[in-house]
Z-matrix of the N, CA and C atoms (Angstrom, degrees):
N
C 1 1.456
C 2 1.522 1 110.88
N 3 1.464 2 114.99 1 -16.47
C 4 1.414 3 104.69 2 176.93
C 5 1.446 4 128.68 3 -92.17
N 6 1.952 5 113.82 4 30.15
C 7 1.022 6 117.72 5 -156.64
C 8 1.762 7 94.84 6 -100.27
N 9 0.925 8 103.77 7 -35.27
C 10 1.734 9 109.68 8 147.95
C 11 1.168 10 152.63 9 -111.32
N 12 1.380 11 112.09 10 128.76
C 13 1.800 12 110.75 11 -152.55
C 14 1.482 13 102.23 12 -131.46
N 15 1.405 14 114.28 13 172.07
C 16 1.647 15 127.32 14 -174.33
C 17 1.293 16 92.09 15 -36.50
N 18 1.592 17 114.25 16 135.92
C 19 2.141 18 103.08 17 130.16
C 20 1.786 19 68.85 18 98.54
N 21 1.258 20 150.18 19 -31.48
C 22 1.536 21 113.02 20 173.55
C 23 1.338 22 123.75 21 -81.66
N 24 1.348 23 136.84 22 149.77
C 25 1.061 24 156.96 23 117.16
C 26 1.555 25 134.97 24 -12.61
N 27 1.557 26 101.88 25 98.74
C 28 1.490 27 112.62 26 -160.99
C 29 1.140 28 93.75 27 -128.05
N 30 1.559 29 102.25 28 173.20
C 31 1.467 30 129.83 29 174.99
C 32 1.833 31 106.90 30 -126.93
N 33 1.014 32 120.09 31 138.80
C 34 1.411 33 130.67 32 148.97
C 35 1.657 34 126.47 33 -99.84
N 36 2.190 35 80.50 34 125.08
C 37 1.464 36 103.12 35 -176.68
C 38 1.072 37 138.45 36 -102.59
N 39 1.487 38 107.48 37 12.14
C 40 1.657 39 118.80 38 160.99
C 41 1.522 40 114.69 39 -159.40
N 42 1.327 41 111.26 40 -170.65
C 43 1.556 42 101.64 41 -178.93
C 44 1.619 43 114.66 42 103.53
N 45 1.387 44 132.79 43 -162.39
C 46 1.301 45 147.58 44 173.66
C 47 1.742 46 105.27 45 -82.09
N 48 1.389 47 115.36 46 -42.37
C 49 1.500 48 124.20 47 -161.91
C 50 1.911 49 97.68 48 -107.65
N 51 1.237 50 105.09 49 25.16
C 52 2.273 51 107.34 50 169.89
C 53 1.696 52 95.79 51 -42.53
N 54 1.399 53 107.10 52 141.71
C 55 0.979 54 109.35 53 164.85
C 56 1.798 55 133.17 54 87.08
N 57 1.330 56 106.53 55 -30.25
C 58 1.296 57 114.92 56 169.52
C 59 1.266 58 113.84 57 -78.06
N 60 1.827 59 113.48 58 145.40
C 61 1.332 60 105.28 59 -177.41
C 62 1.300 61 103.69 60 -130.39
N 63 1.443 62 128.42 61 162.20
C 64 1.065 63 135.71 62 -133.02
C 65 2.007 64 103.78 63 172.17
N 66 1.525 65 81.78 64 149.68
C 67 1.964 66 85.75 65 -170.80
C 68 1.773 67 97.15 66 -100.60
N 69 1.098 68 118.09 67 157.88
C 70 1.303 69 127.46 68 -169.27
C 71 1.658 70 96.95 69 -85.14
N 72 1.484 71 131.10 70 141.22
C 73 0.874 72 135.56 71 160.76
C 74 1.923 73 118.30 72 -102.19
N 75 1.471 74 111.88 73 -42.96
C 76 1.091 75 91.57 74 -178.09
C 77 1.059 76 99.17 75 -137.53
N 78 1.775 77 154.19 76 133.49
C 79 1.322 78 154.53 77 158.81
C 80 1.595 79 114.20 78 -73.77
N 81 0.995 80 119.87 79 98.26
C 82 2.015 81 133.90 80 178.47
C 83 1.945 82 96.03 81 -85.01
N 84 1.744 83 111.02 82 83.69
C 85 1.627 84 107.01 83 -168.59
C 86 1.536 85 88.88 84 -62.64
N 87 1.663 86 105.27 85 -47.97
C 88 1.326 87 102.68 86 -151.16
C 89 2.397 88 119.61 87 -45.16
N 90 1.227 89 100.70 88 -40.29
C 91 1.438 90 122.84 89 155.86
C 92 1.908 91 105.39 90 -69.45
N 93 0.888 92 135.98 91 -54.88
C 94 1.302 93 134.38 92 -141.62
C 95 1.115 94 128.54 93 11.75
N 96 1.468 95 92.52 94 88.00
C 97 1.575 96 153.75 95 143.45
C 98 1.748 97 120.86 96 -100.31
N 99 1.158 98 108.51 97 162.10
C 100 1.580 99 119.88 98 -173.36
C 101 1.349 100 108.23 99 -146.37
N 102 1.141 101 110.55 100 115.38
C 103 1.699 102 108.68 101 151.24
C 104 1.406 103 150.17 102 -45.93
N 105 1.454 104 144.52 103 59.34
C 106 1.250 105 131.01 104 -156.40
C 107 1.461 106 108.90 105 -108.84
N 108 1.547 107 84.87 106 137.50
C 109 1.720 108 112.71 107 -177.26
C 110 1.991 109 103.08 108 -50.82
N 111 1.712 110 90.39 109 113.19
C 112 1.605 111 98.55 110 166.96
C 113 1.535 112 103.97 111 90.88
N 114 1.293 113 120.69 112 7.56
C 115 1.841 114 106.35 113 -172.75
C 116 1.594 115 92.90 114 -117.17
N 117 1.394 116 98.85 115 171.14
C 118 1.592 117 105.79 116 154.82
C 119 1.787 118 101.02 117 56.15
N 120 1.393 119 141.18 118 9.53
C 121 1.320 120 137.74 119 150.36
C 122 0.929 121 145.90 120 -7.54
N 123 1.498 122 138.78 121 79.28
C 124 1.344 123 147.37 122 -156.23
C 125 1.185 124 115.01 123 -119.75
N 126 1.703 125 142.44 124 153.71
C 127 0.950 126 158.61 125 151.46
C 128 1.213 127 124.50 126 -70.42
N 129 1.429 128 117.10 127 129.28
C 130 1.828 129 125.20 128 -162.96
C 131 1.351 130 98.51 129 -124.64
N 132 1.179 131 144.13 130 102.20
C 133 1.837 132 129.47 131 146.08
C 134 1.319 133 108.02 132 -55.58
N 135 1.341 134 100.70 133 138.45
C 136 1.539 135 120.00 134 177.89
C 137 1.512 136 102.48 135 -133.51
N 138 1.083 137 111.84 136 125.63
C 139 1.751 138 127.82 137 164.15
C 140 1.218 139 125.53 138 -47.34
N 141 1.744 140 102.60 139 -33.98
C 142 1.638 141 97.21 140 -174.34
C 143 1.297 142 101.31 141 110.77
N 144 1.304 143 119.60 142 -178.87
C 145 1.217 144 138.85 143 171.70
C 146 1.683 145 133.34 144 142.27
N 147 0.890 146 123.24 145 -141.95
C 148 1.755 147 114.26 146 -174.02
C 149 1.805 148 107.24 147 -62.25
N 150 1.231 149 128.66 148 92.88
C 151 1.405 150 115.63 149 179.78
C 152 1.265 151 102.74 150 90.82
N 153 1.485 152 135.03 151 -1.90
C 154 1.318 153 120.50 152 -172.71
C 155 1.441 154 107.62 153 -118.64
N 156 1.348 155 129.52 154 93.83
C 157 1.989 156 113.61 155 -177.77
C 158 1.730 157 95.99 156 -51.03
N 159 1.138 158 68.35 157 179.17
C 160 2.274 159 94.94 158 -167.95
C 161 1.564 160 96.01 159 -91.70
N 162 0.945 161 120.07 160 146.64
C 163 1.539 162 122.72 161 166.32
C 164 1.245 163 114.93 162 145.70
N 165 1.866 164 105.29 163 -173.90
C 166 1.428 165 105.81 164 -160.24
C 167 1.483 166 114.04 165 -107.63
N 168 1.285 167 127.85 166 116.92
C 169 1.763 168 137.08 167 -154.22
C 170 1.647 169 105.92 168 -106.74
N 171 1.077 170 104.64 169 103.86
C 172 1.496 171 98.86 170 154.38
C 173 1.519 172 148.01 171 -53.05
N 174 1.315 173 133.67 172 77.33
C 175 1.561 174 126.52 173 -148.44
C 176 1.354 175 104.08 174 -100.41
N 177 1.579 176 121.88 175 -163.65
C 178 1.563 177 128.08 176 160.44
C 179 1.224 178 82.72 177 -112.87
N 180 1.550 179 112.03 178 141.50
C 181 1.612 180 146.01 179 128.31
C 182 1.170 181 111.06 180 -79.49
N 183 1.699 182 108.52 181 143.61
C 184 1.101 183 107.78 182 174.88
C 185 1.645 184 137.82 183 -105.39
N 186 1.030 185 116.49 184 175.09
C 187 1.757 186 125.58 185 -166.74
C 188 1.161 187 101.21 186 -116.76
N 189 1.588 188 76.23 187 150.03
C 190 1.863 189 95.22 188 -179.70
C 191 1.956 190 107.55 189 -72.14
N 192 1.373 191 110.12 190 146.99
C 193 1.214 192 115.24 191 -176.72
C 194 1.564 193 105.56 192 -58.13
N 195 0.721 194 140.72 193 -22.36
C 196 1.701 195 120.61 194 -151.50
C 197 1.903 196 96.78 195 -109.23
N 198 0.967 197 111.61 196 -4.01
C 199 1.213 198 115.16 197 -177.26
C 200 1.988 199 108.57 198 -99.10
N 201 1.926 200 103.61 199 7.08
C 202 1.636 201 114.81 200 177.07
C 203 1.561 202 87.97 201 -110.41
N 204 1.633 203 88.38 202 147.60
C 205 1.889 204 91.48 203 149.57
C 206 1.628 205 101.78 204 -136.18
N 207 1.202 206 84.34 205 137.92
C 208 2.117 207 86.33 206 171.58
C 209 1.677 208 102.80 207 -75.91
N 210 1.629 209 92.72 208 164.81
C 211 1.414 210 104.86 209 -166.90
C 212 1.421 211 119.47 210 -112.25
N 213 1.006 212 119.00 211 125.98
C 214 1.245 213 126.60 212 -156.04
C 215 1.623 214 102.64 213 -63.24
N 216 1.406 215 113.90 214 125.85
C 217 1.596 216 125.03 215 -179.22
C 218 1.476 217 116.96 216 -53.76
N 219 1.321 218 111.07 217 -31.31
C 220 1.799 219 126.38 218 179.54
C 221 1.340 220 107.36 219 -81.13
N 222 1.475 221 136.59 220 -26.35
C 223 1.419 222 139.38 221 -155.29
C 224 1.179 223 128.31 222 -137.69
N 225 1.303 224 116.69 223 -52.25
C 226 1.509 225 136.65 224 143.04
C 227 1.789 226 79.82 225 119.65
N 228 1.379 227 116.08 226 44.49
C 229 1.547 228 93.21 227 -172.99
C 230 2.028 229 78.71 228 -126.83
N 231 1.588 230 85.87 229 156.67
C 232 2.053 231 98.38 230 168.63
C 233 1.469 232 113.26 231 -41.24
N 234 1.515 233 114.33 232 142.22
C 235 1.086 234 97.26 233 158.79
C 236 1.673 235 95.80 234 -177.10
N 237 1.126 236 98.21 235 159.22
C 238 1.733 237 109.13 236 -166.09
C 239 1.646 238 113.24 237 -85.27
N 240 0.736 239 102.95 238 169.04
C 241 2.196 240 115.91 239 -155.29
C 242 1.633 241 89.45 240 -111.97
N 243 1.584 242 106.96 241 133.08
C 244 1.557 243 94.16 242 150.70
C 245 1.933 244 94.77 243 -135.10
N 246 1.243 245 126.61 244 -138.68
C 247 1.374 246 119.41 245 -171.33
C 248 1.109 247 93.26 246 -164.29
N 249 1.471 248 118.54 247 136.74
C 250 1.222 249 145.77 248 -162.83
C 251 1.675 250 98.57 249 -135.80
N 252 1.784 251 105.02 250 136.79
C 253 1.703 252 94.08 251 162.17
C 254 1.702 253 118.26 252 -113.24
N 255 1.138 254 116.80 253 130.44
C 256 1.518 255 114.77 254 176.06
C 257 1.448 256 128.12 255 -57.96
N 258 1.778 257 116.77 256 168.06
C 259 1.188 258 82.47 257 158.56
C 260 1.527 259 163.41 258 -111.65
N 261 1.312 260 97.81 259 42.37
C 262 1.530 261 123.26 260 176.53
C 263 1.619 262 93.28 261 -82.51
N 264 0.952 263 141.59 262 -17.58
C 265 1.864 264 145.59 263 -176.89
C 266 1.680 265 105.60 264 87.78
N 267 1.535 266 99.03 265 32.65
C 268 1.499 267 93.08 266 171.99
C 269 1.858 268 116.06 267 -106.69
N 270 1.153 269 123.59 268 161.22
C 271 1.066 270 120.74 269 -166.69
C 272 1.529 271 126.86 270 -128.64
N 273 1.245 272 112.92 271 118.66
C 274 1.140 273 124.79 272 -131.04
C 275 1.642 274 96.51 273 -125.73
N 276 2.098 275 111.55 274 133.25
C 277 1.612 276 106.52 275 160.66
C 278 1.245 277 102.17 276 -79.86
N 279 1.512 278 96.37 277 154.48
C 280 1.544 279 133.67 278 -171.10
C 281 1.399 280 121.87 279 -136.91
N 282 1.519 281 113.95 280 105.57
C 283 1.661 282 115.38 281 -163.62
C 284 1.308 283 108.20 282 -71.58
N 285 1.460 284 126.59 283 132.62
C 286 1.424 285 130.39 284 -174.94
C 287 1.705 286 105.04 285 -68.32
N 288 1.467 287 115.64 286 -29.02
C 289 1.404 288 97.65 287 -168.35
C 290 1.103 289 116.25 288 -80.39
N 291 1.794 290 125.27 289 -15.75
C 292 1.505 291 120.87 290 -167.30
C 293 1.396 292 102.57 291 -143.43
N 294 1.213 293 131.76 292 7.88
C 295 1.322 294 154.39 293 159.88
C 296 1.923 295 100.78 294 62.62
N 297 1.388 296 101.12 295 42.65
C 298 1.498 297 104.83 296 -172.76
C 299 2.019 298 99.77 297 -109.02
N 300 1.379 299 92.72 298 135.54
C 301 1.347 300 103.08 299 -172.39
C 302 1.897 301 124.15 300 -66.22
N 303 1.103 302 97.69 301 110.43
C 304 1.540 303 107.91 302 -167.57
C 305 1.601 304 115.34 303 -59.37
N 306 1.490 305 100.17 304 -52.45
C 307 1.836 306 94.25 305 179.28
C 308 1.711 307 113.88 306 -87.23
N 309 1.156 308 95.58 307 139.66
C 310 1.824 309 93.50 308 179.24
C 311 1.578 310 114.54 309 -111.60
């Protein structure tokens, strides 16, 4: 589950929203599910309240992880994470399709 985290850049690979891409806003491990900005779009009624008018809000819901792929930094195409350690002993994702190092 830690092969995608806040602030990356994914794609969705099935569902109503295939294909749209979108940056992750919030990762829920404990569910693993992910939040991404603009997918999965749902309607909320809200009552209102102190500072808040009443009405109907469009938010992101979130998706199950395995149905994202992050996007490869070299290509912009899907592609799967594995982890590599450097050699300072730090440990680093590593895109399977172009073997170019994801965290900087």
């Amino acid at each position: 589950m830690k092969k995608i985290r806040k602030g990356d850049t994914v794609t969705v690979l099935t569902g109503r929203d295939k294909g749209k891409k979108g940056s992750v806003l919030k990762v829920l491990r404990s569910k693993d599910r992910v939040i991404v900005q603009g997918v999965n779009m749902v309607k909320r009624h809200y009552r209102g309240g102190q500072g808040q008018p009443p009405g109907i809000v469009d938010k992101e819901a979130s998706i199950h992880v395995s149905n994202v792929a992050l996007l490869d930094p070299k290509d912009d195409k899907p592609t799967r994470v594995t982890f590599k350690v450097l050699e300072g002993g730090r440990k680093v994702r590593v895109a399977k399709r172009s073997g170019e190092v994801i965290d900087v």
